[in-house]
N, C-alpha and C positions, 0 to 999 in steps of 0.2 A: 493531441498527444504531444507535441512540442511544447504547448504549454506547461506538460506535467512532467518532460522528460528537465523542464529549468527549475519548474518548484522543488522536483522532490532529487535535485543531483547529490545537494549533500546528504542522502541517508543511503548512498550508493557507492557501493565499494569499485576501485580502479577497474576490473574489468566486468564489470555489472551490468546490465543492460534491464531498462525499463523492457518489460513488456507489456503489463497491463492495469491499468488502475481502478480498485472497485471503492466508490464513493457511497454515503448513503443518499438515500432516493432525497431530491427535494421537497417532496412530500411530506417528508416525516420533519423535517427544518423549517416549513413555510410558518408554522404558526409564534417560534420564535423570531423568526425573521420580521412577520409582521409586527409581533409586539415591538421588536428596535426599532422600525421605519415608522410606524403611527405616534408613538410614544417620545420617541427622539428625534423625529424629522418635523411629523405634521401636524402635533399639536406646536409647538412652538413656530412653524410659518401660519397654521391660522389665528395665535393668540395676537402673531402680528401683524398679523390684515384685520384684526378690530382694531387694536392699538397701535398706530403708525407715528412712533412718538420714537425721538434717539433714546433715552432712558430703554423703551422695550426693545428698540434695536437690538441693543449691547446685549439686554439680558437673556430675550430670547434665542440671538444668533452664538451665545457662548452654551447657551440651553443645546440647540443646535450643533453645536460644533463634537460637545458628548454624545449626544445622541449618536452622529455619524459615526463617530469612531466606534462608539457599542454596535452598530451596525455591521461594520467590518469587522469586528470582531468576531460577530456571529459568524459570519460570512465564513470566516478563515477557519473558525473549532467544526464548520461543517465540512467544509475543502478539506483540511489537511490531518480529518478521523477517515482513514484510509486504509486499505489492503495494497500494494504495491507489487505487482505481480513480477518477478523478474525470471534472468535465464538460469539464477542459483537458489532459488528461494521465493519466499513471502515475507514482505518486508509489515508487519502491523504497526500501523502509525495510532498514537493518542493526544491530539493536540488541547492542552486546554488553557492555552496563554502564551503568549510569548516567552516566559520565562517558566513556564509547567509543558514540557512536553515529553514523552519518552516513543522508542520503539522497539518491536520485540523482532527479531531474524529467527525464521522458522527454513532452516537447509531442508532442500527435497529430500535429502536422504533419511531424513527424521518425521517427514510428512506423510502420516497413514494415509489420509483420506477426504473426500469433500464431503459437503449437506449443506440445502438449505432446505427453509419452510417458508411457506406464504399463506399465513391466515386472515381472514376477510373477505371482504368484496373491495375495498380499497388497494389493499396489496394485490390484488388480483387484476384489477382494472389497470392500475400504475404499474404493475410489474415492479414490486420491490418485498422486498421477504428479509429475511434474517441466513448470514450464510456463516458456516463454521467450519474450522477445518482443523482436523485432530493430528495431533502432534506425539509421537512414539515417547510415551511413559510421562508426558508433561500432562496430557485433558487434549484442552482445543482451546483454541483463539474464534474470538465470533465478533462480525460485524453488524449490526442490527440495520435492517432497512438498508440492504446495501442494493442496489437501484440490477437490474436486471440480473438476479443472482444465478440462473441458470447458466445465461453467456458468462459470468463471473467463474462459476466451479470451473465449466470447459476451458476458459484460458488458465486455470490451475494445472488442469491435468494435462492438457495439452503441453505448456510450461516443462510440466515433471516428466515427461514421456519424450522431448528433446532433448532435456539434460539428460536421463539414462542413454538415449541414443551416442550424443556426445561423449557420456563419458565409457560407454561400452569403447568408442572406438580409441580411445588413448587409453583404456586397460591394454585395447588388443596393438594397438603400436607398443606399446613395452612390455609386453609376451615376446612380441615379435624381436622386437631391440634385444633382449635376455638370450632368447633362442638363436638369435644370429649369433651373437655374442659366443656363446656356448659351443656354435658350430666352428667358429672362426679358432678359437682356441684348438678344437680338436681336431682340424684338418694341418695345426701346426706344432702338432704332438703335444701339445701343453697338458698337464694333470689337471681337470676339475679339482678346486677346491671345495671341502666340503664343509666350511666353517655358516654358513650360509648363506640366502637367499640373494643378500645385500652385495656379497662378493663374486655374483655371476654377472653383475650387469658393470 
């Protein structure tokens, strides 16, 4: 969780607070992963362990060098396709390059609701399914293969069910501020103005 609370700071506003991060399953990544690492790592070290000649050095170890990077590459469009669960919202992340990235801020207060689904026997085995969560008058935002999607909704709702808590209690401290306010005036004969709301606190 420290790891992800330094990756994902910047898409985090000043008083923000990670709570929970839902990634998609490695399962559903592994067969690109594999293609980078077979394709970009190990046919170019065994083209040159037959050919152990400087000429293939060069050519396979710059073969090599793409390959790696294609590999982090993967690596990182799989890490940083993200739900970011925080104490104000749901951050949806879409990474698909260094320079191609966007994300969407979904506020609790505009948050209907969770779902997932898990079809197969592999999603079922691996614990990873498809989760979505629906957004007041927009649709839903949905993460495919997002890796324990049950524990995922619950730190949603749980999320959403702190921040009402919290923000119940600063409605009720400025009921309370207005009402004092209110009283103070009137225990010092002052006239309630009745221009409104904004002029009692």
């Amino acid at each position: 969780m420290i790891f992800d609370r330094i990756l994902f700071a910047s898409h985090l506003q000043d008083d923000e607070k990670l709570v929970y991060v839902v990634h998609s399953h490695w399962f559903a990544a592994y067969r690109t992963l594999f293609k980078a690492a077979f394709f970009g790592l190990a046919i170019p070290a065994i083209f040159y362990a037959m050919f152990p000649i400087v000429a293939a050095a060069w050519v396979f170890g710059i073969w090599a060098a793409f390959g790696l990077l294609r590999f982090f590459r993967e690596v990182a469009d799989w890490y940083f396709d993200a739900f970011l669960i925080t104490n104000l919202g749901v951050v949806d992340l879409d990474w698909n390059g260094v320079f191609d990235k966007s994300s969407t801020r979904i506020a609790f207060d505009d948050l209907v609701g969770t779902s997932y689904d898990k079809k197969g026997v592999w999603q079922s085995i691996f614990n990873f399914g498809n989760l979505a969560i629906q957004v007041d008058g927009t649709g839903e935002i949905k993460l495919e293969n997002a890796c324990a999607p049950q524990r995922a909704e619950k730190a949603v709702l749980d999320a959403k069910e702190q921040y009402a808590r919290e923000r119940g209690l600063e409605d009720e401290k400025a009921l309370k501020t207005i009402l004092s306010g209110m009283v103070k005036r009137h225990v010092r004969g002052e006239k309630e103005k009745t221009h409104g709301l904004a002029d009692l606190i």
